[in-house]
C-alpha positions as CSV (number, residue, x, y, z in Angstrom):
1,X,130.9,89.7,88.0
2,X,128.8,90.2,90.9
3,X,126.4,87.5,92.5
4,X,122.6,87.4,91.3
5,X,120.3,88.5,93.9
6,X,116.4,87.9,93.5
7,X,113.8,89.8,95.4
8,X,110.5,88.1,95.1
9,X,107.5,89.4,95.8
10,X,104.0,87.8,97.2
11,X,100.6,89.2,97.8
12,X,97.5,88.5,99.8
13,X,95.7,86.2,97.2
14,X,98.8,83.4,97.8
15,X,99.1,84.3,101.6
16,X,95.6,84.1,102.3
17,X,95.4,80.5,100.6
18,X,97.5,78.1,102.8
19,X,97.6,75.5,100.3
20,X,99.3,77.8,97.8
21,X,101.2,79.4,100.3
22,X,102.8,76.0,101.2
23,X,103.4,75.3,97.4
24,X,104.8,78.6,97.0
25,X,106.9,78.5,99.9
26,X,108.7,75.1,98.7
27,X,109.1,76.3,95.5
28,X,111.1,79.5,96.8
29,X,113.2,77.0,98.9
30,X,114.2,75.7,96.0
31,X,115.8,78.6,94.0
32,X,119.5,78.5,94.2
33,X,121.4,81.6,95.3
34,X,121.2,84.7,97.4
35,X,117.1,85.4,97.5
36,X,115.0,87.7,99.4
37,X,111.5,87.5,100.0
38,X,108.6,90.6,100.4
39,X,105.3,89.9,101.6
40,X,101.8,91.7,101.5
41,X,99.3,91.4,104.1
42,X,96.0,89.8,102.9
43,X,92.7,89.6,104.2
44,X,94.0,88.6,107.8
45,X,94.5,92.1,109.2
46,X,91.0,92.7,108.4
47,X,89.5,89.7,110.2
48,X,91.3,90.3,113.0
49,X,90.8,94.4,113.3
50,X,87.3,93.2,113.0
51,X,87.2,91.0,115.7
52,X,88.6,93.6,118.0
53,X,85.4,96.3,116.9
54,X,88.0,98.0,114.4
55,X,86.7,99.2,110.9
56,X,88.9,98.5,108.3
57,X,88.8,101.9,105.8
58,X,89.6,101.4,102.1
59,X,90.4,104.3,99.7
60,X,90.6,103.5,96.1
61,X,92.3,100.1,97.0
62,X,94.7,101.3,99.5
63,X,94.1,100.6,103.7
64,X,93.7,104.0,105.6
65,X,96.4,103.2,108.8
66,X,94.9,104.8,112.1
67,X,96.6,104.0,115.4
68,X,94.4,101.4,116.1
69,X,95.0,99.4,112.2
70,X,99.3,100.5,112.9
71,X,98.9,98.2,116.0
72,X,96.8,95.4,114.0
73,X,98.8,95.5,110.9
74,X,101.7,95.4,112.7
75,X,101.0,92.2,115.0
76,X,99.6,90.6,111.7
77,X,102.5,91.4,109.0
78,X,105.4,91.3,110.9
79,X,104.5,89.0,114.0
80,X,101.8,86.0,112.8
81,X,101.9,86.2,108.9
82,X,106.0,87.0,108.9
83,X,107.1,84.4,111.1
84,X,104.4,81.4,110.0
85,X,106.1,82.3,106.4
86,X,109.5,81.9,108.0
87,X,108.7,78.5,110.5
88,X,107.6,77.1,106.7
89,X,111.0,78.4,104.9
90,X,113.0,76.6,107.7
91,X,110.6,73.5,107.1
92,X,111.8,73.2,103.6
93,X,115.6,73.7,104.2
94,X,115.9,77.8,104.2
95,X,117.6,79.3,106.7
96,X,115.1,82.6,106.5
97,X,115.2,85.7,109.3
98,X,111.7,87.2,109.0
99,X,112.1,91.4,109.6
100,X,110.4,94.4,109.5
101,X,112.0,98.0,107.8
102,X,112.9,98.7,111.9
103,X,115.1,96.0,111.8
104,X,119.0,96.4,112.0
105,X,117.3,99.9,110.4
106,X,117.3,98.0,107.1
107,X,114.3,100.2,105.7
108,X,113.2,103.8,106.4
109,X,110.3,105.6,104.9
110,X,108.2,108.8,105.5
111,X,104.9,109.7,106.7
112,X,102.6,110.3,103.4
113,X,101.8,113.9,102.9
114,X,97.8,114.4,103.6
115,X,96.8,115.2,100.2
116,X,92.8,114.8,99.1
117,X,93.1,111.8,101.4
118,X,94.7,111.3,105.1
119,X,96.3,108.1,104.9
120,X,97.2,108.2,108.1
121,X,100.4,105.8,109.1
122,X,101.5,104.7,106.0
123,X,104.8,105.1,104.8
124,X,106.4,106.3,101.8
125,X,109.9,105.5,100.4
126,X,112.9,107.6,99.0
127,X,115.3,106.9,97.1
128,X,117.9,106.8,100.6
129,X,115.7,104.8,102.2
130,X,117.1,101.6,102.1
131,X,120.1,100.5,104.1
132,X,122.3,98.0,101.5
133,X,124.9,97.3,103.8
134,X,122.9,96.3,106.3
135,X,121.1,93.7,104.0
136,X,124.2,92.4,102.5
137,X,125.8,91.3,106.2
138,X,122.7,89.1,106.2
139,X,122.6,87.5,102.7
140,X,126.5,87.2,102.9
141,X,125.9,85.3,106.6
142,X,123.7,82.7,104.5
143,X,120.5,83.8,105.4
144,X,117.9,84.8,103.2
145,X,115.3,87.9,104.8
146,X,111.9,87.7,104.8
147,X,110.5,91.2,105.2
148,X,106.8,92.3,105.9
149,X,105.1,95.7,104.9
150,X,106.4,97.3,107.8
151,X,109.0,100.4,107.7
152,X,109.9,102.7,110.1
153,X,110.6,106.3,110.2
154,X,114.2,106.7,112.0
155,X,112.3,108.3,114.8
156,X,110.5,105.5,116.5
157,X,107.5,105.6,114.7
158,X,106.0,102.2,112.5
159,X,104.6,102.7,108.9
160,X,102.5,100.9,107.2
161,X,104.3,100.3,103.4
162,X,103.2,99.5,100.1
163,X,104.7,95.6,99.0
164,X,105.6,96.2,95.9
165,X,107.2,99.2,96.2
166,X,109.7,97.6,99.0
167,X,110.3,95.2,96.6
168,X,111.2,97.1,94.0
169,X,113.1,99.7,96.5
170,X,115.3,96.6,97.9
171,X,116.1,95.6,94.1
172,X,117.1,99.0,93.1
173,X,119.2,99.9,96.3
174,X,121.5,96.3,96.0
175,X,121.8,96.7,92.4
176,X,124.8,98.3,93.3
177,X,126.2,95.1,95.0
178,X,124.3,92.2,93.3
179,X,123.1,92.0,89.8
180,X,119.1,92.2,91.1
181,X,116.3,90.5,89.6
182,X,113.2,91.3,90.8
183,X,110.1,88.9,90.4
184,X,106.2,90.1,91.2
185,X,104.4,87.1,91.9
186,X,100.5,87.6,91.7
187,X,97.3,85.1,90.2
188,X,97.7,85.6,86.9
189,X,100.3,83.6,84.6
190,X,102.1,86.9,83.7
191,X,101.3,90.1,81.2
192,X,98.8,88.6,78.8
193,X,97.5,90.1,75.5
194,X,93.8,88.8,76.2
195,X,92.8,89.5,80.0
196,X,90.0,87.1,79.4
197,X,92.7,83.8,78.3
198,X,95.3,83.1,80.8
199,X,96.9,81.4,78.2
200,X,98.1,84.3,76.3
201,X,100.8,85.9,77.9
202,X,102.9,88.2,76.2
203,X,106.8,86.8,77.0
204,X,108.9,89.4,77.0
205,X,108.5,93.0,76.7
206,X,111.3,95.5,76.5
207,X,110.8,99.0,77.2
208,X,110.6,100.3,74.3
209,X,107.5,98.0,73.5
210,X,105.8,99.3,76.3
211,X,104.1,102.6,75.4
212,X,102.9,101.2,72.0
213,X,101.4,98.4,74.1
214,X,99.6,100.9,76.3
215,X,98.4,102.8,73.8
216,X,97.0,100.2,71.7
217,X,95.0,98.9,74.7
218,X,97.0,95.3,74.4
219,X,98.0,96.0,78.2
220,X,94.6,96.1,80.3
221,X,94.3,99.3,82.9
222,X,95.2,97.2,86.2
223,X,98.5,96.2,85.4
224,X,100.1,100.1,83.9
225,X,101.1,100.9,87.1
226,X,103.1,97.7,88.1
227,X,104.6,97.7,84.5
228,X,105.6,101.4,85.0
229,X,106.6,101.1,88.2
230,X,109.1,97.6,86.6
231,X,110.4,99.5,83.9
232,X,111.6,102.1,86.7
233,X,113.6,99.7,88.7
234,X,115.0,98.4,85.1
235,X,116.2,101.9,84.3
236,X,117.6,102.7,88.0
237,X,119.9,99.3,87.8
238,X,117.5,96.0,88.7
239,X,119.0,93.6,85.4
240,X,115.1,92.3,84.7
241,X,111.9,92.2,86.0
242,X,109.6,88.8,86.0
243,X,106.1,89.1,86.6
244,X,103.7,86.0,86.7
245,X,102.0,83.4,88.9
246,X,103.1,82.4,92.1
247,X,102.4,78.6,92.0
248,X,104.9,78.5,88.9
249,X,107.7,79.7,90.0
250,X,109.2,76.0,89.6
251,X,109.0,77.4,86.1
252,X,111.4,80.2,86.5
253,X,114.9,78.5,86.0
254,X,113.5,76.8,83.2
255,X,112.8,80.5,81.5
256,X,109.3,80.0,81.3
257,X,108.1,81.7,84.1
258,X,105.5,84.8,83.0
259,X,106.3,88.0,81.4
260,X,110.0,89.3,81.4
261,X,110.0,93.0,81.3
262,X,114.2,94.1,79.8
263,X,115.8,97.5,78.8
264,X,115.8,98.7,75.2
């Protein structure tokens, strides 16, 4: 049977906390096994673009990526915020190499297609995107990678790149080689039934529950598309998918950790 793998995700609302962060950060230390760890930005890149006299431009939740926020962005999630994450992880005992996509080409994406909106630099993945081999020489030398929101496009060109879906990209592609569990780490304690009582988180859901949850409005609107996009890594080979708060993932081994999302 192969090893288990787990890709952990983080976003801006632990990284932009340093207390949290730190908590966060010991707590990964201390999972056992092969892990990997992908990291948002924050507010950082903004502070700092602003700073230099550059406008940070937001459409429906998502950061426009001109030349001038591909260089910020850049410095920011793979330079300060990438490697202050990995000085901490080597501070509590794990041996982690902080990289980009560019990186021993470990992740490639594509230029979005200018739609309704011009995104400018920000990258899309494919399914071929990922390089598996690659990542397994690195987890199999003992190390454990720490990758930022930045891909690459094969051609010498940077991209900016959604978190989440690298997360769940890297899960789906070493499913092949690992068995994959992929866990979304975010403020709230997991899926819950009543978005007004952190206390009520629904424990597991398997996919077949999930479009009766929708439907009945049980699920509230913000978290559809991380469910839907969970229950596509479950049926393209991830084993499970955890989603809960970051500051207990102590909690995790003991199988109390958040919402686990299963096949049928």
């Amino acid at each position: 049977m192969s090893s288990v793998l787990h890709v952990i995700k983080i976003g801006g609302n632990v990284i932009d906390n340093p207390n949290n962060l730190d908590s966060f950060l010991e707590m990964f230390s201390a999972l056992q096994g092969k892990k990997i760890l992908v990291h948002g930005g924050g507010k950082i890149a903004t502070r700092i673009a602003a700073s230099l006299g550059i406008e940070a431009q937001m459409v429906e939740g998502r950061r426009v990526t001109d030349q001038d926020m591909l260089d910020v962005v850049t410095m920011v999630y793979a330079g300060l915020t990438n490697k202050n994450i990995v000085a901490q992880l080597q501070r509590f005992g794990c041996d982690a190499i902080g990289l980009s996509g560019a990186d021993a080409n470990t992740i490639k994406a594509v230029r979005r297609p200018i739609r309704e909106v011009d995104y400018g630099f920000v990258g899309d993945i494919l399914a071929d995107s990922v390089n598996a081999l690659s990542i397994k020489k690195i987890l199999e030398a003992g190390l454990t990678p720490v990758f930022s929101a930045i891909t690459h496009n094969g051609l010498g060109q940077l991209l900016n790149t959604n978190a989440d879906t690298i997360a769940s990209s890297l899960a789906i592609a070493l499913s092949k080689t690992y068995e994959t569990r992929l866990i979304y780490c975010f403020e709230k304690n997991g899926v819950l039934s009543d978005v007004n009582d952190d206390s009520s988180v629904i424990r597991l859901i398997r996919s077949g529950e999930f479009e009766g949850l929708k439907q009945s409005g049980v699920i509230y609107e913000g978290m559809i598309p991380k469910l839907e996009n969970a229950f596509q890594a479950i049926g393209r080979g991830v084993k499970n998918v955890y989603i809960g708060n970051a500051l207990n993932l102590h909690l995790y081994q003991q199988g109390e950790f958040g919402t686990c999302l299963l096949s049928k």
